[in-house]
Kinemage of the C-alpha trace (Angstrom):
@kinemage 1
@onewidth
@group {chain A} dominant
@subgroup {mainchain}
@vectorlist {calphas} color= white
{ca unk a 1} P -28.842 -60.955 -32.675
{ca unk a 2} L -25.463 -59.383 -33.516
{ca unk a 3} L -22.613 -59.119 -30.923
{ca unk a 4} L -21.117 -56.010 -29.837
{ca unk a 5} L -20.247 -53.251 -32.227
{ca unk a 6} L -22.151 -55.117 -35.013
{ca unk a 7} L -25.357 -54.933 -36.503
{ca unk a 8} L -27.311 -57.721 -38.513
{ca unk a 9} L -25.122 -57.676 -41.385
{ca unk a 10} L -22.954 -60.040 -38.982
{ca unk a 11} L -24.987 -63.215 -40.292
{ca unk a 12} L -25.183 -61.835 -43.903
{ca unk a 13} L -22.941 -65.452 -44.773
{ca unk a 14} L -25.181 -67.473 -42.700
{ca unk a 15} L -28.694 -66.397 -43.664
{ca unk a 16} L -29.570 -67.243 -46.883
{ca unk a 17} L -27.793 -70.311 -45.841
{ca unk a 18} L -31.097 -70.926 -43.339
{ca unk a 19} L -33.558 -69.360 -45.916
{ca unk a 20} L -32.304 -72.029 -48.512
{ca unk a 21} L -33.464 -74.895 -45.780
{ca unk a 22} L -36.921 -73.284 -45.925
{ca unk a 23} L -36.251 -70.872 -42.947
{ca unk a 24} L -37.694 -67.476 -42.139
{ca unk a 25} L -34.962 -65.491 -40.631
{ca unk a 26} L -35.055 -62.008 -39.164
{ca unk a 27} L -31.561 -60.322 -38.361
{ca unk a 28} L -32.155 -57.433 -36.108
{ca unk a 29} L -29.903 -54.590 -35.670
{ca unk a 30} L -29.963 -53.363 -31.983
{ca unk a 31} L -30.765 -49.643 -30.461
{ca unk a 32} L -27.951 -47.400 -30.560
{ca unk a 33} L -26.187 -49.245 -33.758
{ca unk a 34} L -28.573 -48.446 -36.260
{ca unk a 35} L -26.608 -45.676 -38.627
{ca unk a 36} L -29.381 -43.396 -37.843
{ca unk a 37} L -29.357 -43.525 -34.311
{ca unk a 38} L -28.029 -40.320 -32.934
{ca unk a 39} L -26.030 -39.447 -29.412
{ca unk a 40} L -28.906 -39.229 -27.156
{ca unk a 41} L -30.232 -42.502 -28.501
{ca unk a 42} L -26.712 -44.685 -27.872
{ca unk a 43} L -26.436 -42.768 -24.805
{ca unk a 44} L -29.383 -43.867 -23.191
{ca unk a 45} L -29.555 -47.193 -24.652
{ca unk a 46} L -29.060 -50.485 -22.398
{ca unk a 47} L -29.640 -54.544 -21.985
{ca unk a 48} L -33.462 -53.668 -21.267
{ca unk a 49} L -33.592 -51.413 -24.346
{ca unk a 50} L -31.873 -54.839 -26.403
{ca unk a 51} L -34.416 -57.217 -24.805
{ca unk a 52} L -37.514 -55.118 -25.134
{ca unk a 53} L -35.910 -54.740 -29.147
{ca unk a 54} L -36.566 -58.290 -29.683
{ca unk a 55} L -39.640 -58.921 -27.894
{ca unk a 56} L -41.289 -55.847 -30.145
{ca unk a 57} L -39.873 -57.492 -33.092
{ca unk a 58} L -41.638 -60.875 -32.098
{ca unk a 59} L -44.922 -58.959 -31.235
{ca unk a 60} L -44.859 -57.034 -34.707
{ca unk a 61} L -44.502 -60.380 -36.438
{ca unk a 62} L -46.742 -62.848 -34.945
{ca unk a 63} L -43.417 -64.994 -34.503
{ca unk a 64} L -44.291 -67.565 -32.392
{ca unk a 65} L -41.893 -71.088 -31.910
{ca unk a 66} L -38.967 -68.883 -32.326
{ca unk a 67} L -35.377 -70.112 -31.881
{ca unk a 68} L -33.241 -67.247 -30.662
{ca unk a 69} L -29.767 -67.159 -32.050
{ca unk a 70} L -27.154 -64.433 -30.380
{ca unk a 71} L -23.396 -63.880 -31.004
{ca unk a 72} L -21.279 -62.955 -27.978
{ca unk a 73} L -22.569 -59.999 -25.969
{ca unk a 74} L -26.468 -61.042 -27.483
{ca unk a 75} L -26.423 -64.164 -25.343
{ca unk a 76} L -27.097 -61.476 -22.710
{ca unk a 77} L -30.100 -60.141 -25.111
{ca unk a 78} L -31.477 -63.737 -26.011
{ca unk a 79} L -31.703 -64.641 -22.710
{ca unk a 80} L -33.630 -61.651 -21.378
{ca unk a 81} L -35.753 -61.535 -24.587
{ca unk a 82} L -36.684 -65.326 -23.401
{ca unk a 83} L -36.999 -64.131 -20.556
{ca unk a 84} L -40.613 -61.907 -21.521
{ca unk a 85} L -41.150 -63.501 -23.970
{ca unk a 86} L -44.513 -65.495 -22.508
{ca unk a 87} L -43.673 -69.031 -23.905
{ca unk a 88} L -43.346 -67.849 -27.862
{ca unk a 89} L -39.204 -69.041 -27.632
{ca unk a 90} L -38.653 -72.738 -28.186
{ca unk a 91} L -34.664 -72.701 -28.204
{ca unk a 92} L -31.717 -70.530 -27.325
{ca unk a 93} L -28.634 -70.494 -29.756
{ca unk a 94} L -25.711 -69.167 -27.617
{ca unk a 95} L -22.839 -68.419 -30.754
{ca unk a 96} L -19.616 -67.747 -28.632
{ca unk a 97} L -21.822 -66.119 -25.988
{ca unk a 98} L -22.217 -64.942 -22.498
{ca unk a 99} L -25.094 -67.379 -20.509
{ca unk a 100} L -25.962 -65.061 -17.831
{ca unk a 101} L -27.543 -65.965 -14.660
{ca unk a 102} L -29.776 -63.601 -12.677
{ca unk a 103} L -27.826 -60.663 -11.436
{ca unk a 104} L -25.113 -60.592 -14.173
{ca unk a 105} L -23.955 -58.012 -16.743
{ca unk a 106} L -21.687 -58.414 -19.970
{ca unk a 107} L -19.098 -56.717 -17.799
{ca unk a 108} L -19.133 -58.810 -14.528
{ca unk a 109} L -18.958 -62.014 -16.905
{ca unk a 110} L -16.154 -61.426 -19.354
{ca unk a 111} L -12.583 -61.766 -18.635
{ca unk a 112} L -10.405 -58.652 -17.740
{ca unk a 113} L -8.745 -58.201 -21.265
{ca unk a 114} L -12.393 -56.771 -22.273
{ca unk a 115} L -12.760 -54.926 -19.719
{ca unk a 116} L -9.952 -53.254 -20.678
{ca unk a 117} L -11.338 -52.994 -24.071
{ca unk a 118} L -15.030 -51.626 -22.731
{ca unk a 119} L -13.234 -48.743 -20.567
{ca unk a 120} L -10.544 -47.653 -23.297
{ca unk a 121} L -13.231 -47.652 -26.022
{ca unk a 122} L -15.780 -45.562 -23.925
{ca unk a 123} L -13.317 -43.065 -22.676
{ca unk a 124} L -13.654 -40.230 -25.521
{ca unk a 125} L -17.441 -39.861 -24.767
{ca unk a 126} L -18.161 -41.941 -21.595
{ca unk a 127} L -21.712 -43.613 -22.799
{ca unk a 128} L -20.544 -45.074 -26.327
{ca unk a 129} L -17.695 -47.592 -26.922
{ca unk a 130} L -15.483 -47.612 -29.843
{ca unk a 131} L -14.411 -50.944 -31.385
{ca unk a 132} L -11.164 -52.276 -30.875
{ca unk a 133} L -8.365 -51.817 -33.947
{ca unk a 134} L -9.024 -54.491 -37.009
{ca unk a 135} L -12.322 -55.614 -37.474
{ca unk a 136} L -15.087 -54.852 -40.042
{ca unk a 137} L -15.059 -51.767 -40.953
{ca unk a 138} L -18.588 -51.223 -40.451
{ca unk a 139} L -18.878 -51.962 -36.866
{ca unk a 140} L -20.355 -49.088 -35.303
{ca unk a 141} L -19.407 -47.578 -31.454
{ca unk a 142} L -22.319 -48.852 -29.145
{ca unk a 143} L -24.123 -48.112 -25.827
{ca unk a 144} L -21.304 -48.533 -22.784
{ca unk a 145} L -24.681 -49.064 -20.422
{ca unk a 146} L -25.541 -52.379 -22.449
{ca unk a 147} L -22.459 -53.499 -21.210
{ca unk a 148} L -22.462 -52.590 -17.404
{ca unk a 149} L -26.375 -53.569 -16.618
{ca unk a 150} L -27.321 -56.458 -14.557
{ca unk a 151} L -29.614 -58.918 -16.152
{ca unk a 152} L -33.001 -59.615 -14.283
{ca unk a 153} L -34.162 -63.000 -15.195
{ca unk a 154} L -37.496 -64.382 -13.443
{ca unk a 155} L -37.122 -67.993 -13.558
{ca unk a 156} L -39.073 -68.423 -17.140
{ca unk a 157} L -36.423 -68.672 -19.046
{ca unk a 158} L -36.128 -72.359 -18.027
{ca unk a 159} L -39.574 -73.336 -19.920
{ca unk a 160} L -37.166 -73.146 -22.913
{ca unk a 161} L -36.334 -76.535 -23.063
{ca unk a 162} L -33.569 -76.260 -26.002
{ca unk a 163} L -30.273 -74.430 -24.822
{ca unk a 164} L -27.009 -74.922 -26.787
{ca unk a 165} L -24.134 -73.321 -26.932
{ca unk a 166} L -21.471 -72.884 -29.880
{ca unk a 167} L -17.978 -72.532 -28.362
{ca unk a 168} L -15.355 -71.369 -31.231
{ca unk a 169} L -12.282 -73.047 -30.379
{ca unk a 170} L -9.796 -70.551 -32.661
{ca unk a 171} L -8.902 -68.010 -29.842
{ca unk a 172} L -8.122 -70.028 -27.186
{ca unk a 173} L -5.768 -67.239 -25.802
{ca unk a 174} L -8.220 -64.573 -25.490
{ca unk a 175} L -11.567 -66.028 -25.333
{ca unk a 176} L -13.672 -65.495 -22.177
{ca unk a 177} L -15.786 -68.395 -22.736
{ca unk a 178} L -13.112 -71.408 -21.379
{ca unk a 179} L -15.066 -71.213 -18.016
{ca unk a 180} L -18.763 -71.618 -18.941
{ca unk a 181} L -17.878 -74.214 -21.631
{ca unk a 182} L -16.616 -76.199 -18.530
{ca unk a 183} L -19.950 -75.199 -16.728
{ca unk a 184} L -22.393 -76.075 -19.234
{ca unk a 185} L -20.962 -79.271 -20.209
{ca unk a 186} L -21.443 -80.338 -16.971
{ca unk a 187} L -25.215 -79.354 -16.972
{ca unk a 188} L -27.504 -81.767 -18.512
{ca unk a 189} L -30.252 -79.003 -19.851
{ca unk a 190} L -27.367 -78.160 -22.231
{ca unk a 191} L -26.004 -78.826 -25.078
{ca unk a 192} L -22.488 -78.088 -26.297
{ca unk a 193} L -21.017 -77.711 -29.631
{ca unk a 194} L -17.657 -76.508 -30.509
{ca unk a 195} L -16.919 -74.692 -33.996
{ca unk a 196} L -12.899 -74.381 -35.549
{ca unk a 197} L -13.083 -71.161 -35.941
{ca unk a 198} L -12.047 -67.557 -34.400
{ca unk a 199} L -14.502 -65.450 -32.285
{ca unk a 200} L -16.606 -64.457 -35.511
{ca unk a 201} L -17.894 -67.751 -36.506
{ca unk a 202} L -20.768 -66.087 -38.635
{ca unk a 203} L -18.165 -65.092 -41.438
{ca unk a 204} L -15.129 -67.135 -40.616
{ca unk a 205} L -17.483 -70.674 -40.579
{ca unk a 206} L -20.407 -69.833 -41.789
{ca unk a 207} L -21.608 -73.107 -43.176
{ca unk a 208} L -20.947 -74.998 -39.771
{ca unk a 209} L -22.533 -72.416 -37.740
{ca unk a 210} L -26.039 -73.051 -40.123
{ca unk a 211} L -25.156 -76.520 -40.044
{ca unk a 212} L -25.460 -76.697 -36.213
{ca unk a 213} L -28.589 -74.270 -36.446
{ca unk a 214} L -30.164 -76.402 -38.685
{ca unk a 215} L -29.269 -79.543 -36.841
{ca unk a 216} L -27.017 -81.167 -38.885
């Protein structure tokens, strides 16, 4: 699952990388950055609306045994996907992403430089936020209420017994992620793995971030 602004063209570099290893990959674009998706649609889209996208997706495949893999703000999605997802998820793949607990939103866990970001970029239309400056020019303005919803978790997510998290150590001035790196490698039901690389691991190192997905 693709990080904010991004759709599943973000792990174009890694995924025949996984299908090579004899994977089957799916990389989902989210409600409200499809190019098709019109105002009403990114308006009303939220974390729920993310979640229930994945747990569809599982449903319409027969995907059982999945591992979940989400890039910054889609560590929120993964983990309420898991969440209702009845057992079918066997590990969580946090890439430079938020680990929410019960009760938190993208916006209550980042730091206050994107928060900044989230209310300057939603200020033109007040339900869709436009990416920062620089980037791929193909990221898309997305849903400001995926950003501001709580996350209701009911205690099943723990029956996933294979959590990691990939911390990318290239933006140590601006990441948001110092804090739960300290918290998780502290907690035993977690693994930690750190990647040289800027925020967007998937294209900057893509070969270490299938490495680590594959196990290597």
């Amino acid at each position: 699952m693709p990080g904010a602004w991004k759709g599943s063209w973000s792990f174009e570099a890694v995924v025949p990388l996984l299908e090579r290893a004899g994977h089957t990959v799916h990389a989902l674009t989210l409600t409200g950055l499809r190019p098709d998706d019109d105002n009403a649609t990114i308006a009303s889209a939220n974390l729920d609306t993310h979640a229930d996208d994945v747990v569809r997706h599982l449903d319409r495949h027969r995907i059982t045994g999945a591992t979940l893999v989400g890039h910054s703000y889609a560590g929120m999605v993964i983990a309420a996907a898991a969440d209702r997802a009845d057992g079918r998820i066997s590990r969580l793949v946090h890439v430079d992403a938020y680990v929410p607990r019960d009760g938190d939103s993208c916006w209550s866990s980042t730091n206050e430089r994107f928060r900044e970001v989230f209310a300057a970029g939603a200020a033109a239309t007040g339900y869709a936020v436009r990416p920062p400056d620089g980037g791929h020019t193909r990221r898309r303005p997305r849903p400001l209420a995926s950003f501001l919803q709580t996350i209701r978790l009911t205690g099943t997510l723990a029956q996933v017994l294979r959590r990691e998290f990939l911390y990318c150590t290239g933006w140590e001035d601006r990441t948001p992620f110092a804090e739960l790196r300290t918290r998780l490698r502290a907690d035993p039901e977690w693994q930690v793995h750190d990647v040289p690389s800027g925020h967007d691991a998937m294209h900057e190192a893509p070969e270490a971030v299938a490495a680590l997905l594959l196990g290597e």
